[in-house]
C-alpha positions as CSV (number, residue, x, y, z in Angstrom):
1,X,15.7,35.8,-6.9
2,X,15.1,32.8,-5.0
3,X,13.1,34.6,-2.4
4,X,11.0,35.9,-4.9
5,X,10.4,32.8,-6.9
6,X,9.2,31.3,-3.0
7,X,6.7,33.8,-2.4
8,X,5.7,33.7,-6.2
9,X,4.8,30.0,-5.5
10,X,3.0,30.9,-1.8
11,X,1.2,33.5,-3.9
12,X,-0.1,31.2,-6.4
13,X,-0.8,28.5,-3.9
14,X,-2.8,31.0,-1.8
15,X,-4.7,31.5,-5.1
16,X,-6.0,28.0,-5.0
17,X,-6.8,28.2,-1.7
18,X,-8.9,31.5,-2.3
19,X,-11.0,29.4,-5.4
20,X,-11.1,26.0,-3.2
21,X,-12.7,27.7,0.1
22,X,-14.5,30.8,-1.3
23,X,-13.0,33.3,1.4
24,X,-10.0,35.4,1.5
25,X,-6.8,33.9,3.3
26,X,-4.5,35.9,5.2
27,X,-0.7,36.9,3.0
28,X,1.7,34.2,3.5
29,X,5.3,34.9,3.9
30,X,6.8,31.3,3.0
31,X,5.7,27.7,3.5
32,X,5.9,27.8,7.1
33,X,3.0,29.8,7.5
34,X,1.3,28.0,4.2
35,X,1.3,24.9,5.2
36,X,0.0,24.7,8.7
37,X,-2.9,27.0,7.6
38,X,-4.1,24.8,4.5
39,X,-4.2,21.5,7.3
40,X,-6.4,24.4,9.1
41,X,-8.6,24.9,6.4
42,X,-9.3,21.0,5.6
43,X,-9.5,19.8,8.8
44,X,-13.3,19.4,9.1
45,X,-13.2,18.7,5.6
46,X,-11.1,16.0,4.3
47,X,-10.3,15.8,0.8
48,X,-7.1,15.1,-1.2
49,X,-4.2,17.8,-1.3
50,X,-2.5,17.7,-4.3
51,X,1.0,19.9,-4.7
52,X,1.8,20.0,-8.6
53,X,4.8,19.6,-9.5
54,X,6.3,18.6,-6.5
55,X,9.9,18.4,-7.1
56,X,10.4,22.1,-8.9
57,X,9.0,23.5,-5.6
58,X,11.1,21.9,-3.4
59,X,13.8,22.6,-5.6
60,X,12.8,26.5,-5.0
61,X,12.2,25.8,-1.7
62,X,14.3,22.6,0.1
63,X,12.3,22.9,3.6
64,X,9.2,22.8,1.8
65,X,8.8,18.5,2.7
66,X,10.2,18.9,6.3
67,X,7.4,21.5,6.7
68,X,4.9,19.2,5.7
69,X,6.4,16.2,7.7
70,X,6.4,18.5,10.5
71,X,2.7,19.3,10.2
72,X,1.8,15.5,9.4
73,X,4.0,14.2,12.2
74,X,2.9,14.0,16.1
75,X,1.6,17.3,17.5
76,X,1.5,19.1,14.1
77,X,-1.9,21.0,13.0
78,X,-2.7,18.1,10.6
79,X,-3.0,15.4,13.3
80,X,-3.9,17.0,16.5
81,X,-7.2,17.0,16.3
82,X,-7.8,13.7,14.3
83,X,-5.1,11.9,16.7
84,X,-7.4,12.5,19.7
85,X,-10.2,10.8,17.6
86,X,-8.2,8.2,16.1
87,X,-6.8,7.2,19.3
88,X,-10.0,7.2,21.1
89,X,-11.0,4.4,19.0
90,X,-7.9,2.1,18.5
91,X,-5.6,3.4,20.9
92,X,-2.0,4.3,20.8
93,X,-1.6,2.4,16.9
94,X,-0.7,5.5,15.6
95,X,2.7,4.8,16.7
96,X,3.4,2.3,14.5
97,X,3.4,4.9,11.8
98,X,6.5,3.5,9.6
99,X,5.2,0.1,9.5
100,X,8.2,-1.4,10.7
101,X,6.7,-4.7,11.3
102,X,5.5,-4.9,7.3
103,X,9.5,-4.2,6.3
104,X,10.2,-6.7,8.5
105,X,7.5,-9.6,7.0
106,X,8.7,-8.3,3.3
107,X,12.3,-8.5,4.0
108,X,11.7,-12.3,4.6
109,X,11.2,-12.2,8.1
110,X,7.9,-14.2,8.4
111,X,7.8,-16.0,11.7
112,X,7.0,-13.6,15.4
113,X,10.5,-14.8,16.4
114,X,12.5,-13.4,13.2
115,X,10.3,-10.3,13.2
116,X,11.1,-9.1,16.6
117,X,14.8,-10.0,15.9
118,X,14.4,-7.7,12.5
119,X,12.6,-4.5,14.3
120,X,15.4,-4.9,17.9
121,X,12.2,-6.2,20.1
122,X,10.9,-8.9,22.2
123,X,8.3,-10.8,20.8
124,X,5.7,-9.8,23.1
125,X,6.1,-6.6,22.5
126,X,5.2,-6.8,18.9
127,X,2.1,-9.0,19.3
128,X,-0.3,-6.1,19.6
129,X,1.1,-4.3,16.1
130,X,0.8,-8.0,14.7
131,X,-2.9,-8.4,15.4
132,X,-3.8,-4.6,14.5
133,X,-2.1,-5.2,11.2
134,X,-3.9,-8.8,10.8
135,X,-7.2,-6.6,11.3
136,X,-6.5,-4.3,9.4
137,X,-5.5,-7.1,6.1
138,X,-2.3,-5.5,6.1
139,X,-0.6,-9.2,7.5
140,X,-1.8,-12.9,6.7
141,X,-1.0,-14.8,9.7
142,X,-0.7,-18.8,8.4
143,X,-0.8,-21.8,10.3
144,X,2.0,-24.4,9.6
145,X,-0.3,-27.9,8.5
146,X,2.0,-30.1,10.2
147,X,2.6,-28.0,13.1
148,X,-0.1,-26.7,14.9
149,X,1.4,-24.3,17.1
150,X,3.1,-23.0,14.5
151,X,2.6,-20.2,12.2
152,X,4.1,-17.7,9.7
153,X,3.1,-14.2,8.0
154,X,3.0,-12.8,4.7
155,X,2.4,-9.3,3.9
156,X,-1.3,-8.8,2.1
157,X,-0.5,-6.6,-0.8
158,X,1.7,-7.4,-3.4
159,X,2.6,-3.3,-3.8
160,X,3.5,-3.3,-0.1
161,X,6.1,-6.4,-0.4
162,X,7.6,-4.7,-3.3
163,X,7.6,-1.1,-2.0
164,X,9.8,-2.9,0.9
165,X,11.7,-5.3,-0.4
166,X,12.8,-3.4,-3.3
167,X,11.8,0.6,-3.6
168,X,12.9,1.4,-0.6
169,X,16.6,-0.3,-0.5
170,X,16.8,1.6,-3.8
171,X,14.5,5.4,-3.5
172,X,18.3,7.2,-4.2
173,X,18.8,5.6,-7.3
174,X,14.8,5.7,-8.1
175,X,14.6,9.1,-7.7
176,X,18.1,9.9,-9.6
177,X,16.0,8.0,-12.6
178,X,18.5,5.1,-12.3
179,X,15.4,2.3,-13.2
180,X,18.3,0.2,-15.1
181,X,20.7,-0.2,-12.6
182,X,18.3,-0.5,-9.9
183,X,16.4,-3.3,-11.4
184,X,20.1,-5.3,-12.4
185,X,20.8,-5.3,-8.3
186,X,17.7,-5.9,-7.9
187,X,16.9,-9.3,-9.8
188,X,17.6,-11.8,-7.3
189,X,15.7,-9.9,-4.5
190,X,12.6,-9.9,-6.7
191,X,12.4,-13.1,-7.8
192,X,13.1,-14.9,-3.8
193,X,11.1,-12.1,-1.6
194,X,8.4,-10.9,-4.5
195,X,8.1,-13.2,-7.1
196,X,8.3,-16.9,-5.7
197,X,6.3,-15.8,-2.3
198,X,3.5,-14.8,-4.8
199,X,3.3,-17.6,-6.7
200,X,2.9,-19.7,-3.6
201,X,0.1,-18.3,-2.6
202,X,-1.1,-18.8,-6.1
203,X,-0.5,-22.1,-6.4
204,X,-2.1,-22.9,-2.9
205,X,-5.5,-21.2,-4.5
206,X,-5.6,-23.3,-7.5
207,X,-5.2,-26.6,-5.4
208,X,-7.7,-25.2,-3.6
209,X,-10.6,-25.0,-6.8
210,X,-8.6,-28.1,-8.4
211,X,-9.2,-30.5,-5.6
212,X,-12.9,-30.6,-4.5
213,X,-12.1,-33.1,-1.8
214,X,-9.8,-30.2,-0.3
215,X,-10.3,-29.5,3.6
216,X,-7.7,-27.7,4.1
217,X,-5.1,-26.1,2.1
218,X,-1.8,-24.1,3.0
219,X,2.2,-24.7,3.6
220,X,4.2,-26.7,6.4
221,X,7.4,-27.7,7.4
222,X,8.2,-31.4,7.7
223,X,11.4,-32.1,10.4
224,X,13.5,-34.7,8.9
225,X,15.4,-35.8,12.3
226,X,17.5,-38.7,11.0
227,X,19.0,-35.6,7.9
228,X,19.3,-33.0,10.6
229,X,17.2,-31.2,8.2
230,X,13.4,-29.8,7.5
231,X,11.6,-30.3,4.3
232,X,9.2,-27.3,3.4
233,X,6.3,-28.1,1.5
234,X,4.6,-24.8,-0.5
235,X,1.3,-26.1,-1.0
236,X,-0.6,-28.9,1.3
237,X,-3.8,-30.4,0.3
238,X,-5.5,-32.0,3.7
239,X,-8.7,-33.5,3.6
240,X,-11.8,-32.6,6.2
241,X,-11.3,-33.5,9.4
242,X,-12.4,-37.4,10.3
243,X,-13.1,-37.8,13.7
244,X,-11.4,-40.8,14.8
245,X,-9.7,-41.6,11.8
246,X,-5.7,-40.4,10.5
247,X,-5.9,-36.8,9.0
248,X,-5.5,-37.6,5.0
249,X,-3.1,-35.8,2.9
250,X,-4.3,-35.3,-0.7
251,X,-1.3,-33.8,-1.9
252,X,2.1,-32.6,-1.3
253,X,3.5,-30.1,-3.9
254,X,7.1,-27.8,-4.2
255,X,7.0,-24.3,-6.6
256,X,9.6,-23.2,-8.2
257,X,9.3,-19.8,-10.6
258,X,12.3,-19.8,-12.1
259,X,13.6,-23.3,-11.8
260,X,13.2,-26.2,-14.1
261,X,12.3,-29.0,-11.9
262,X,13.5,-32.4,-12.0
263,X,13.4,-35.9,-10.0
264,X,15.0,-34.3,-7.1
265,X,12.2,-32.2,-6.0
266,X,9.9,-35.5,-7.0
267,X,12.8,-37.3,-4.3
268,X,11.8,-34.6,-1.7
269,X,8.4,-34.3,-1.7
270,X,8.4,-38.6,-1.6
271,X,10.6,-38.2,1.6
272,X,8.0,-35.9,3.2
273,X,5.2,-38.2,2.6
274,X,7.0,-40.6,4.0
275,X,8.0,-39.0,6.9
276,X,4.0,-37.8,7.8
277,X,3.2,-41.3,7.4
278,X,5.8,-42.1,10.1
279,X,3.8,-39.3,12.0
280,X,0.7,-41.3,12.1
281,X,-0.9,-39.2,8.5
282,X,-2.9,-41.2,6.0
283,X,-1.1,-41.0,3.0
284,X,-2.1,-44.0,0.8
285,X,-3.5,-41.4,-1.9
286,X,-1.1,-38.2,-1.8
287,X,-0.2,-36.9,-5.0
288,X,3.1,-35.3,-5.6
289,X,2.6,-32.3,-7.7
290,X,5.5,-29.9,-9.0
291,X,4.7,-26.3,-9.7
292,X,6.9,-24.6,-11.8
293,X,7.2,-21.5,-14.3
294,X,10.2,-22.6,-15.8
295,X,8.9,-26.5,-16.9
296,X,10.5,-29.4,-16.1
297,X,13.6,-31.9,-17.3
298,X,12.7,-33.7,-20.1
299,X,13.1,-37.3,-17.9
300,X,10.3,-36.0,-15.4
301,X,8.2,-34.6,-18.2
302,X,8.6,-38.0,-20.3
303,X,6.9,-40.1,-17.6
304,X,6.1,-38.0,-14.0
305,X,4.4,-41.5,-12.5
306,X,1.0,-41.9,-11.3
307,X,1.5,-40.3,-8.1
308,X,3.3,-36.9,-9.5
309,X,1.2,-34.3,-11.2
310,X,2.7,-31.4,-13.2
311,X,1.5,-27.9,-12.9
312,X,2.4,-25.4,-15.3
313,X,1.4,-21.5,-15.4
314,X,-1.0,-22.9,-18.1
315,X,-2.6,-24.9,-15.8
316,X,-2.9,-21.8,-13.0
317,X,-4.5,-19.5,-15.7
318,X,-6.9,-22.4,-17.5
C-alpha cells in the first residue's frame, strides 16, 4: 500500500511537471529519480518550487527531505552548476551555508571575540564571514561612542533574531503544534535577546529625528575603574565633530521594555556623565533621558529634573 501511495504521488508530480514544461518526462520510480530531474528541468530557468502539502508526503514517503537536502547540498544537481557561478563571483561564501555566525550574533554574542568563542573559532578566521554578511545587511557592525576601537554587531532582520534565538531552540515542539508551551519557556529569551535589542535600536532612531543638533548617535560602554564595573549606555547623542574643541555629549539615555524605571537608572546615567567628563567630554548640557515601555515610579515621574527627559512608547510613535 505504501509503495503504491509513493508512486501515486511521483505520478501526480510528474503530471505537473508535464503541464509546467510542455514535454513529456521520462516514468519515475520514487523521489530519487524525481527530484534530481525537476532541479534538471529548472536549472536554466529559476522559478519557485512549491511541494503541497509537504508534511502528508513525507509522511508517505520519510526520505523524501533528505532527497531534497541531498540535491540542494554540495555537489547535488541543484547546485553544481550555479556553485561554479556563484563562486566565481564571491568565492568560497557558500560555505557558510547555516549562518552560524547570525546564531551566534542572535544568541547574544555580539562582539568578534564572543562570536568566535560561540562558533569554536579564532577570531580571524571569522572576519571574512563577518564582512560578507555586513555586505550583504545581514549584520550591523556598531562602533562603541566612547571607545573607538571598539565595536559590536546586531543581526539586520528582526525575523532572523527570532528564527535564532527562539524557533530554532524550540522547531520539536513547533512542529508537534506545542505554540503554548513553547512560548511559556520562551518569555524571558524574547524579551532580553528580541525584544529589548529592538527597542534599542528604536530608541537610538528617535534621538536621532528628536535632536536636530545630533552628530552622532549610537551605544557605548563607559569603564567605571574606581566600581570595578562598566556602565552601558543604550542610546548616545554626540554632537558634530569641533575641531579643537571637547567632543559634546547631548545626551545620555538607559531603555528598559519591561521595567518601570526609577532614580536608580537616573543615578547611573549621572555617574556616566560624570565619568566622560573625567575623560576630557563636554558635558555641561547632557540630558539624561529614560526610555521605558513599562513607565516610571511615581517619585521620578512627579519631578524627573531639568536635566532628565522621559520617553515613553508614546513619544517613539508621535
Amino acid at each position: 500500500m505504501v509503495r503504491r501511495r509513493r508512486r501515486w504521488r511521483c505520478a501526480s508530480f510528474a503530471d505537473e511537471l508535464i503541464r509546467f514544461t510542455g514535454a513529456p518526462v521520462p516514468p519515475f520510480r520514487d523521489w530519487i529519480d524525481a527530484i534530481p530531474y525537476l532541479f534538471t528541468v529548472v536549472r536554466d530557468r529559476p522559478v519557485p518550487v512549491v511541494l503541497d502539502e509537504f508534511p502528508y508526503l513525507v509522511k508517505a514517503s520519510p526520505e523524501l527531505p533528505s532527497i531534497i537536502q541531498r540535491e540542494l547540498g554540495p555537489g547535488g544537481s541543484a547546485t553544481r552548476v550555479l556553485a561554479v557561478q556563484v563562486h566565481a563571483v564571491v568565492g568560497g561564501t557558500p560555505a557558510y551555508r547555516k549562518e552560524f555566525v547570525l546564531a551566534a550574533v542572535a544568541d547574544g554574542n555580539t562582539t568578534s571575540g564572543g562570536i568566535a568563542g560561540y562558533v569554536g573559532r579564532k577570531s580571524n578566521e571569522i572576519a571574512h564571514p563577518l564582512r560578507v554578511l555586513e555586505d550583504s545587511h545581514l549584520l550591523v557592525k556598531e562602533r562603541d561612542l566612547f571607545r573607538p576601537n571598539r565595536s559590536c554587531y546586531r543581526v539586520a532582520e528582526p525575523l532572523i533574531t527570532f528564527y535564532q534565538a527562539i524557533m530554532v531552540r524550540e522547531w520539536a515542539r513547533l512542529e508537534r503544534g506545542d505554540a503554548a508551551t513553547v512560548w511559556r519557556g520562551s518569555g524571558a529569551r524574547f524579551l532580553s535577546q528580541v525584544v529589548g535589542p529592538h527597542v534599542e535600536v528604536l530608541c537610538r532612531e528617535y534621538a536621532l529625528d528628536a535632536d536636530a543638533a545630533a552628530g552622532e548617535v549610537g551605544s557605548g560602554v563607559v569603564p567605571d575603574p574606581a566600581n570595578r564595573t562598566r556602565i552601558e549606555v543604550d542610546v548616545a547623542v554626540l554632537a558634530p565633530v569641533d575641531h579643537g574643541r571637547p567632543r559634546r555629549v547631548l545626551s545620555l539615555g538607559e531603555v528598559k521594555w519591561d521595567r518601570v524605571m526609577g532614580a536608580e537608572h537616573v543615578a547611573r546615567l549621572r555617574r556616566a556623565r560624570d565619568l566622560l567628563t573625567a575623560k576630557g567630554y563636554d558635558t555641561r548640557d547632557t540630558v539624561l533621558t529614560c526610555y521605558s515601555g513599562a513607565g516610571f515610579t511615581a517619585e521620578l515621574g512627579a519631578g524627573p529634573g531639568g536635566d532628565v527627559r522621559l520617553v515613553t512608547l508614546d513619544d517613539l510613535y508621535a
